[in-house]
C-alpha positions as CSV (number, residue, x, y, z in Angstrom):
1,X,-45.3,-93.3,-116.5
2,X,-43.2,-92.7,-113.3
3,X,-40.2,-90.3,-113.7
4,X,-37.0,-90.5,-112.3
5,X,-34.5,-88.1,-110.1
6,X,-32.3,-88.0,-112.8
7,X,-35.1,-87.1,-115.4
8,X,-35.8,-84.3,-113.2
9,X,-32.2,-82.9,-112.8
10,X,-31.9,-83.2,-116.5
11,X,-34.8,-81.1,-117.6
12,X,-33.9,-78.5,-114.9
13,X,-30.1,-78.3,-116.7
14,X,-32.0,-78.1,-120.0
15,X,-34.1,-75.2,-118.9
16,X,-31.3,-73.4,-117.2
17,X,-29.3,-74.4,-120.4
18,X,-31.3,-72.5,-122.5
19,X,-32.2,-69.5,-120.3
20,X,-28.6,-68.5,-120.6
21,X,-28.2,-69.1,-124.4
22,X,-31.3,-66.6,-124.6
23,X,-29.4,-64.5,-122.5
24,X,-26.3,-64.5,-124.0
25,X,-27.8,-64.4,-127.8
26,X,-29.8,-61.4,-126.6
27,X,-26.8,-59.6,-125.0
28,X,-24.6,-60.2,-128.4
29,X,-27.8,-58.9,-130.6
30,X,-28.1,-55.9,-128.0
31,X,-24.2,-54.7,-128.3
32,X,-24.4,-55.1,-131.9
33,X,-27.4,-53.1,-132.4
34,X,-25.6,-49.8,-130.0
35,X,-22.3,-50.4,-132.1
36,X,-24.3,-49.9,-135.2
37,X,-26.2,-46.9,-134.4
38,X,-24.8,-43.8,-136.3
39,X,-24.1,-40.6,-134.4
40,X,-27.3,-39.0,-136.3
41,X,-29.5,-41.9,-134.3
42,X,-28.1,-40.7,-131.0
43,X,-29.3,-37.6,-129.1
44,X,-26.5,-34.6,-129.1
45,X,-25.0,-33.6,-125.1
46,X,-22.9,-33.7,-121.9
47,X,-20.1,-34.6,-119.0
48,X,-21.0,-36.0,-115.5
49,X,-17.7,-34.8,-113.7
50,X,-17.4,-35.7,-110.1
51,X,-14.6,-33.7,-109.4
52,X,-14.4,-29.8,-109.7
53,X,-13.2,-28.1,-112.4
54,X,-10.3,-25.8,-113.0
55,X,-11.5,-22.6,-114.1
56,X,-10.1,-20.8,-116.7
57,X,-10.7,-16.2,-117.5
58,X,-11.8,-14.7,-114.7
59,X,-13.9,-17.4,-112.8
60,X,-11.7,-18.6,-109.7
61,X,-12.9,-20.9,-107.2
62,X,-14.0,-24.1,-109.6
63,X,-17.8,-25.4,-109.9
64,X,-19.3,-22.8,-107.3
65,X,-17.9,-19.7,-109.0
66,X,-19.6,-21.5,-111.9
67,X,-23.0,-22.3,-110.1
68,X,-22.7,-18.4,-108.6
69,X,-22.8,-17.5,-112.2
70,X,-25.4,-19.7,-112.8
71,X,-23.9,-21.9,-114.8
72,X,-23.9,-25.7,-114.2
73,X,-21.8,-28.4,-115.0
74,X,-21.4,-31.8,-114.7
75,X,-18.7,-34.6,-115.8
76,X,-16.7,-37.7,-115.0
77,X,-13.2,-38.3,-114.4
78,X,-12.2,-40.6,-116.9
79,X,-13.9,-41.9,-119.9
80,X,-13.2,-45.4,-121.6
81,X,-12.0,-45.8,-125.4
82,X,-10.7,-48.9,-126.9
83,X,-7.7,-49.1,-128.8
84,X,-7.4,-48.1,-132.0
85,X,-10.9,-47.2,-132.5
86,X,-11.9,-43.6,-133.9
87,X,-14.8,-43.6,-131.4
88,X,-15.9,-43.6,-128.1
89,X,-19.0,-43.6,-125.6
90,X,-19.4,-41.5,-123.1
91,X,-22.0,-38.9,-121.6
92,X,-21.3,-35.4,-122.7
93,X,-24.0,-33.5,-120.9
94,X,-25.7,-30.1,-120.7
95,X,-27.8,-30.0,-117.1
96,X,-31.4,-28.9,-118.1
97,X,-31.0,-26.2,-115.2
98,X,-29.1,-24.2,-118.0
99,X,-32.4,-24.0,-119.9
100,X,-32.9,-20.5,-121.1
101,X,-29.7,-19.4,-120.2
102,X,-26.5,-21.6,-121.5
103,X,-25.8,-23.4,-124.9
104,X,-22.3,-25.1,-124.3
105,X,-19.6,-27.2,-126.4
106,X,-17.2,-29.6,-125.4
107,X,-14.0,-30.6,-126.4
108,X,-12.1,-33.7,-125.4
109,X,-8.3,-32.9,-125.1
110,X,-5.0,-34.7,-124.4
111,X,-2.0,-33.5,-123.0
112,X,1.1,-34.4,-123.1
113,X,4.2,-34.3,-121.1
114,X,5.0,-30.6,-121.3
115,X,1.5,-29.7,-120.9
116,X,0.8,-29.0,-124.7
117,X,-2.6,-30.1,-125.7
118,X,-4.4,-31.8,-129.1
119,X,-7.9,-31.6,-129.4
120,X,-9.5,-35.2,-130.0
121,X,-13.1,-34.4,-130.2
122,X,-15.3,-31.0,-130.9
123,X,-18.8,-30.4,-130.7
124,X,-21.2,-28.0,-131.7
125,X,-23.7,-26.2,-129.7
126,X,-25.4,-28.2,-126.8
127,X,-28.9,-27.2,-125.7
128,X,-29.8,-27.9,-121.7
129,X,-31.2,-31.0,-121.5
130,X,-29.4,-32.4,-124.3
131,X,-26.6,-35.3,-124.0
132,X,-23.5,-36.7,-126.7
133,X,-23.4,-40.3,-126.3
134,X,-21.2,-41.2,-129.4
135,X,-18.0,-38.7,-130.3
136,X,-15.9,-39.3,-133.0
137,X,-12.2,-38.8,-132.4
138,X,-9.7,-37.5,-134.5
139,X,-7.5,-40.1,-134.1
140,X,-7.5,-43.3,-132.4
141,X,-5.1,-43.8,-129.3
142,X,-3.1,-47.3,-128.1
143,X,-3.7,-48.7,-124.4
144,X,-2.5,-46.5,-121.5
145,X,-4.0,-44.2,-119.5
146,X,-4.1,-40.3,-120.8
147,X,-4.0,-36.9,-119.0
148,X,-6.8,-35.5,-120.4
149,X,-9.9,-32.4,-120.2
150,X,-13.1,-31.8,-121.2
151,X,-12.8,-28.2,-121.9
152,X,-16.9,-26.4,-121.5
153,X,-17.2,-23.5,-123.5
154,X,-20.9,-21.7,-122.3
155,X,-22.2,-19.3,-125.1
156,X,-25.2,-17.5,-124.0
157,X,-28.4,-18.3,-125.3
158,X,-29.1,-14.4,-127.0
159,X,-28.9,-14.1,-130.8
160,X,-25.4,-13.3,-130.3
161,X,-24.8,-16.4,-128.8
162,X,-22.0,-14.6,-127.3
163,X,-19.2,-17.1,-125.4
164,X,-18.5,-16.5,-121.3
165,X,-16.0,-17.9,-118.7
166,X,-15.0,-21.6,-119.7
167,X,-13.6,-24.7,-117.8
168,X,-11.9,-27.8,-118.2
169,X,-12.5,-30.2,-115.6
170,X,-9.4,-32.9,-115.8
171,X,-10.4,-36.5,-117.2
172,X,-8.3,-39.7,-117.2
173,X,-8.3,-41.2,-120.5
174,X,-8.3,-45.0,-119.9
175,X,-7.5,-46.9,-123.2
176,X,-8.3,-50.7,-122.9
């Protein structure tokens, strides 16, 4: 049996036809399964920040009074929430080259117009090396874009676990 051109183009449609329902089914599967995870399933963390931060106590001089110290930091300059959702994703993170030296916290803040702030998200103690993927905010927020912070508290890493110089390195809050 001879085929024809036409056979040809059709079973290359079919084929193409279901290599992107596969796709697609295994994209929806593969949100669902992150939107399902609880925070317990996700490793505790960090910030990449590209910018510097504004140093707060008696560090001047932004990220390299901090690396001069010996402390490091890292963040981003905006993180993405949707609307009216108590959650968001985003990489909270402590850099492993704190290890044996720095424990730090975050907090996720939002100002307003007179420079007042609310805190929307807390953590606890962050080990180097360690990230937050999932925070839980204590309130959800409608679309707009936010002045914001991640304040960095650093405790040291004695049984004291005495707190030092902080920073808050200014975020965006971008609510979709």
């Amino acid at each position: 049996m001879h085929r024809t051109t036409d056979d040809g183009k059709k079973i290359k449609r079919q084929i193409i036809f279901a290599a992107l329902v596969f796709f697609l089914i295994g994209t929806f599967f593969g949100i669902m399964y992150l939107r399902s995870r609880s925070p317990e399933d996700i490793p505790s963390g960090a910030v990449k920040y590209d910018g510097v931060p504004e140093a707060e106590g008696d560090i001047s001089g932004g990220a390299e009074a901090f690396a001069e110290k010996g402390i490091t930091l890292t963040g981003s300059d905006r993180i993405v929430i949707n609307a009216g959702e108590d959650h968001a994703y985003t990489d909270l993170y402590n850099p492993v080259e704190n290890k044996g030296m720095y424990y730090l916290t975050f907090e996720l803040r939002i100002y307003d117009d007179n420079g007042d702030h609310e805190v929307l998200y807390s953590s606890g103690l962050v080990a180097p090396g360690e990230h937050i993927y999932r925070i839980e905010l204590s309130r959800s927020l409608e679309k707009g874009i936010y002045d914001g912070a991640v304040h960095v508290q650093p405790y040291r890493m004695d049984d004291e676990k005495s707190p030092t110089n902080n920073a808050d390195m200014k975020v965006k809050i971008v609510v979709v």
